[in-house]
DRENDO-1510 file (C-alpha; in Angstrom, 1 decimal, always signed):
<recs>
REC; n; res; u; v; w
REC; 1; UNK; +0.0; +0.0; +0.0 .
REC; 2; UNK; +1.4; +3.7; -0.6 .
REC; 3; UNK; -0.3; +4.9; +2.1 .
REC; 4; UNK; +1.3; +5.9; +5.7 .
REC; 5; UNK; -1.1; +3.9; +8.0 .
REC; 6; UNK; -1.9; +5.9; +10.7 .
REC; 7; UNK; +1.2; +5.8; +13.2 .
REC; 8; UNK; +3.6; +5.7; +10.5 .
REC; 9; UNK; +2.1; +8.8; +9.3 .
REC; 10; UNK; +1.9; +10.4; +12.4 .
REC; 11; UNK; +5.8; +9.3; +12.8 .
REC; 12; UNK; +6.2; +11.3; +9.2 .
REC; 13; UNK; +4.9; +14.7; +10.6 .
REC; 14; UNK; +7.4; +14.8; +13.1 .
REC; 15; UNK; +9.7; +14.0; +11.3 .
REC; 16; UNK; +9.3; +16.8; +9.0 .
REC; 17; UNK; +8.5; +19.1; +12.0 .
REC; 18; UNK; +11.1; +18.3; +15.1 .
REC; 19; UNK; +14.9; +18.4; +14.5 .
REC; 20; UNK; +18.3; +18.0; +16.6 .
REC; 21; UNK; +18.4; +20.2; +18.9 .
REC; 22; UNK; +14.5; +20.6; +19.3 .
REC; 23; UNK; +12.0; +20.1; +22.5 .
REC; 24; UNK; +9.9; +17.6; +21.8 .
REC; 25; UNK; +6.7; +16.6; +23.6 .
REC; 26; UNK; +5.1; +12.7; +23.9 .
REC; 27; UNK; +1.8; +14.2; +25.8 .
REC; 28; UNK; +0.8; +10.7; +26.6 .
REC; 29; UNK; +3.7; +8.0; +26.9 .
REC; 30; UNK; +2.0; +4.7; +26.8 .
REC; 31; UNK; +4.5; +1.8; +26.3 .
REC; 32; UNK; +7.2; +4.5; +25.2 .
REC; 33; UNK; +7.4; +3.7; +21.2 .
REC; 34; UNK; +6.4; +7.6; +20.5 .
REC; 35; UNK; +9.2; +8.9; +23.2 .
REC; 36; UNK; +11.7; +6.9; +21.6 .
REC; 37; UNK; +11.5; +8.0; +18.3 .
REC; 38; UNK; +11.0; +12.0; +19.6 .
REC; 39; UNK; +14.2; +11.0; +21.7 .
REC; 40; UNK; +15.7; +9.6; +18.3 .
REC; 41; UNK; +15.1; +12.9; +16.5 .
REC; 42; UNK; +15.9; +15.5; +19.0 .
REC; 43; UNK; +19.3; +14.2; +19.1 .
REC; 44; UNK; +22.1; +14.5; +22.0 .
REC; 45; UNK; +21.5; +18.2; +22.4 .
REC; 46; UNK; +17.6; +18.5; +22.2 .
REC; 47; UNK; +15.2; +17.1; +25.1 .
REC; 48; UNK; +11.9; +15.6; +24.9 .
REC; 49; UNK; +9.5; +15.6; +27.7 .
REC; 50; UNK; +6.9; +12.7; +28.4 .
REC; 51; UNK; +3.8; +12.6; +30.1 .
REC; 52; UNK; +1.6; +10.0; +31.0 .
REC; 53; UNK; -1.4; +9.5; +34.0 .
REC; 54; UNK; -0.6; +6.1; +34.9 .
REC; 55; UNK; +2.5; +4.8; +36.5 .
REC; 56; UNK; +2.6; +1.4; +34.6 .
REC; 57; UNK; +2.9; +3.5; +31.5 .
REC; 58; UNK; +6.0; +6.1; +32.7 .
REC; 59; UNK; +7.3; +2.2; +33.9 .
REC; 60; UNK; +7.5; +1.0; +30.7 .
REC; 61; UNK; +8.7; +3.8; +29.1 .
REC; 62; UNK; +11.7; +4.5; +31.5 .
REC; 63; UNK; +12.4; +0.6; +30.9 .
REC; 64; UNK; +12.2; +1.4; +26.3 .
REC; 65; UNK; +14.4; +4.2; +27.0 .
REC; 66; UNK; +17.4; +2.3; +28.8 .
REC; 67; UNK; +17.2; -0.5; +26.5 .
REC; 68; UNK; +17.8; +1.8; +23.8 .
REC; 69; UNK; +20.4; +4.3; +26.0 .
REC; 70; UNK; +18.2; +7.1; +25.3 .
REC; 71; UNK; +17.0; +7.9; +29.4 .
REC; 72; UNK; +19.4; +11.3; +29.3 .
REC; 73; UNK; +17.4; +12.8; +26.2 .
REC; 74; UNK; +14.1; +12.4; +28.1 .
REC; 75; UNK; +12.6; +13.4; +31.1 .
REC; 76; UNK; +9.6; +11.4; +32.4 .
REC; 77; UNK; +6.8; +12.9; +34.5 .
REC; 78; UNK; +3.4; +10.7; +35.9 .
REC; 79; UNK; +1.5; +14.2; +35.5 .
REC; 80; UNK; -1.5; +15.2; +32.8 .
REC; 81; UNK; -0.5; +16.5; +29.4 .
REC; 82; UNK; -2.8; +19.4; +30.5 .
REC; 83; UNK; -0.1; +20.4; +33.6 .
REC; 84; UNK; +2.6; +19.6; +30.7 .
REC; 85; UNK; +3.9; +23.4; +30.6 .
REC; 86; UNK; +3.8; +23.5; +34.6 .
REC; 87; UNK; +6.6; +20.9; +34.0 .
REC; 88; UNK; +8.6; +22.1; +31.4 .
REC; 89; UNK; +11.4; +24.8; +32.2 .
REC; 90; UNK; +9.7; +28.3; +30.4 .
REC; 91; UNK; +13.0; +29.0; +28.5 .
REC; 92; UNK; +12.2; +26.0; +26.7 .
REC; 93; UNK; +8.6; +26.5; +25.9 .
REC; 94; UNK; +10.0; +28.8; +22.4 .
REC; 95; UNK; +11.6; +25.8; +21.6 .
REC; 96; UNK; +8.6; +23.2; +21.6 .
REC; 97; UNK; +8.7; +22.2; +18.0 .
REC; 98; UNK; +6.6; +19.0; +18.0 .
REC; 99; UNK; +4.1; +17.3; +20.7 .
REC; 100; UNK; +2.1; +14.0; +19.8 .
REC; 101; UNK; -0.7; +12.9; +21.5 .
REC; 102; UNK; -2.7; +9.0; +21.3 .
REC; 103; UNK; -5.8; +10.0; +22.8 .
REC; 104; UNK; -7.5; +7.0; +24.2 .
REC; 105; UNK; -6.6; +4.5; +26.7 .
REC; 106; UNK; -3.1; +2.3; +27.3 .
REC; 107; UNK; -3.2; -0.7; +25.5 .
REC; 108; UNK; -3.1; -4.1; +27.8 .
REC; 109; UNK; -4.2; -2.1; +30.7 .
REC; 110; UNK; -7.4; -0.7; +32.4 .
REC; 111; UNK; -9.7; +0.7; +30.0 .
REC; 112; UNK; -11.5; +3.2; +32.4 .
REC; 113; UNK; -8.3; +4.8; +32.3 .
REC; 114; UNK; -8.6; +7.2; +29.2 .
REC; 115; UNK; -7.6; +10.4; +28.0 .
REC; 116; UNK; -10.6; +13.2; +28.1 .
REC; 117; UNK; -11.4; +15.8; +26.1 .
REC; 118; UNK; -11.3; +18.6; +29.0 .
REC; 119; UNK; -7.6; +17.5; +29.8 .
REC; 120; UNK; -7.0; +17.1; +26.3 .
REC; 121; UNK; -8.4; +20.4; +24.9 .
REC; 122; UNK; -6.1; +22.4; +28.0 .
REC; 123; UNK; -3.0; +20.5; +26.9 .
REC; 124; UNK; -3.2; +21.6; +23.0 .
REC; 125; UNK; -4.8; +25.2; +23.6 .
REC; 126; UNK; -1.8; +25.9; +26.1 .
REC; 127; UNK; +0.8; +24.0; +23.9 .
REC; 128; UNK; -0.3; +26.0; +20.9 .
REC; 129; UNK; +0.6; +29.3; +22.7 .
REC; 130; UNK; +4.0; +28.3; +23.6 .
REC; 131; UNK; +4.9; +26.6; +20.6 .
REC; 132; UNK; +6.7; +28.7; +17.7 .
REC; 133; UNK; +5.8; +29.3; +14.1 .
REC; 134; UNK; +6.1; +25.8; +12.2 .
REC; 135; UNK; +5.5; +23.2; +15.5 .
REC; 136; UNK; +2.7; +20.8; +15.0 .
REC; 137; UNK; +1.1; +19.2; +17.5 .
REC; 138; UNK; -0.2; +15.4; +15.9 .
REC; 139; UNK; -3.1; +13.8; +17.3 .
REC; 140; UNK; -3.7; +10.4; +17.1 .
REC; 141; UNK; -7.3; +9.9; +18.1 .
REC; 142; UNK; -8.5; +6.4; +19.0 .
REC; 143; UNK; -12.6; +6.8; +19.7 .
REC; 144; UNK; -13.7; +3.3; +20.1 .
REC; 145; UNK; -13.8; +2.6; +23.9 .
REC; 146; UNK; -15.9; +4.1; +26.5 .
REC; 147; UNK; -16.4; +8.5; +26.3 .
REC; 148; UNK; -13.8; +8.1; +23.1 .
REC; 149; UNK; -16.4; +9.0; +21.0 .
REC; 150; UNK; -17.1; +12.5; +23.4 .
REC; 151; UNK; -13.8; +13.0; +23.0 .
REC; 152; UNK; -13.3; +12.9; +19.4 .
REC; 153; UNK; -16.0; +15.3; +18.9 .
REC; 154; UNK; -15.3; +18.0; +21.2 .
REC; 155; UNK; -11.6; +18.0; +19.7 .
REC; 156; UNK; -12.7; +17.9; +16.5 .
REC; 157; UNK; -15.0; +20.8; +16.9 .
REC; 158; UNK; -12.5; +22.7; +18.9 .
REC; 159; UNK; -9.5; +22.2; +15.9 .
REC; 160; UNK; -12.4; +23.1; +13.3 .
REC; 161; UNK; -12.4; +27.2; +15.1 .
REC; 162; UNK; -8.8; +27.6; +15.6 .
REC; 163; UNK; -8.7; +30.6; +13.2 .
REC; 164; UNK; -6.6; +29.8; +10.0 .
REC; 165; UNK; -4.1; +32.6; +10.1 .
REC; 166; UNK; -2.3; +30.8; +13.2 .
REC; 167; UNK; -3.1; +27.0; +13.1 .
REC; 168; UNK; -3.8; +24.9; +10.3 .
REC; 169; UNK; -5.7; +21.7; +10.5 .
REC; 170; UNK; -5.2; +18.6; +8.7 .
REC; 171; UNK; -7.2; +15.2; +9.4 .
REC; 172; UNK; -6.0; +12.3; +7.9 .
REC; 173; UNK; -8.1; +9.3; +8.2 .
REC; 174; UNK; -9.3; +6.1; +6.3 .
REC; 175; UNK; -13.2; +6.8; +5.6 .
REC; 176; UNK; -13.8; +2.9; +4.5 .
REC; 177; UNK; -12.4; +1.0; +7.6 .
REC; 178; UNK; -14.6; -0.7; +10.3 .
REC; 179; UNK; -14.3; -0.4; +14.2 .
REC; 180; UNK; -13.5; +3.0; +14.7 .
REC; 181; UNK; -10.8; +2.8; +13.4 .
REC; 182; UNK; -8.0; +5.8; +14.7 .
REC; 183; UNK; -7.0; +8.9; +12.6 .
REC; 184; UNK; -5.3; +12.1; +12.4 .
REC; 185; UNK; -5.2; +15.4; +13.4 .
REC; 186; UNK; -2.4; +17.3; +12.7 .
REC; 187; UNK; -2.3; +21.0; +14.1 .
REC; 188; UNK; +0.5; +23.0; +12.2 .
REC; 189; UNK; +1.5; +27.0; +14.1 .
REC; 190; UNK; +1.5; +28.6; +11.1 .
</recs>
């Protein structure tokens, strides 16, 4: 197939957005596969920050990190994406180019524990003030459990009235696909 799937996609727009150098935000950690690869492309002398609610999930990201030697590029925090900032030294924030979100729940673990819109929709809105010109902030939205499907319309409607002239929205999905499947929103500081 020529198309990205979803997570390889998602993997493309950082990519193209976060460099050497860069501050890099995984706004929900999970098993670590998104903070590796931010850690990857920040390089020795850029930083990414993680964030995830549940302890299981900074566990097992802390334990991807020093497999691959990668713990001194990161700095793990069992906080909210939406107290992300509150976390994150303020001569940094300018140099936020790239955040990712997978909104949802932690695979293989308790499925009451989800992302929600509130918490979600404070994370972006502050990251987006604090990020420079040309960040994106890429969420991958997975809407099939319990109060995922709340949360994919209340983001949706709050990307679809960020005003043009200083975000711009992309959603990247595969209309034809059973079960919910997860898509893309990518928020580009224009």
């Amino acid at each position: 197939m020529q198309l990205d799937r979803i997570l390889p996609f998602s993997h493309e727009l950082m990519k193209k957005t976060v460099s050497p150098g860069d501050i890099a935000i995984d706004a929900t950690c999970g098993n670590g596969h998104d903070t590796l690869y931010l850690a990857n492309l920040v390089g020795e002398d850029g930083h990414v920050y993680g964030f995830d609610i549940q302890k299981e999930a900074i566990d097992a990201t802390s334990d991807r990190l020093k497999e691959e030697g990668m713990t001194d590029r990161v700095t793990l925090h069992e906080a909210s994406h939406a107290k992300a900032l509150d976390h994150i030294p303020e001569k940094d924030h300018s140099r936020i180019k790239g955040a990712i979100f997978n909104l949802g729940f932690l695979p293989g673990s308790d499925k009451t524990v989800v992302t929600t819109p509130d918490q979600t929709i404070t994370a972006i809105d502050q990251m987006l003030a604090a990020m420079p010109k040309g960040s994106m902030i890429v969420l991958v939205i997975y809407h099939g459990h319990q109060g995922g499907k709340e949360e994919k319309e209340r983001v949706i409607e709050y990307a679809s009235y960020l005003d043009q002239r200083f975000v711009h929205v992309l959603r990247y999905q595969f209309i034809n696909q059973k079960n919910n499947a997860p898509f893309i929103l990518a928020l580009e500081k224009a």
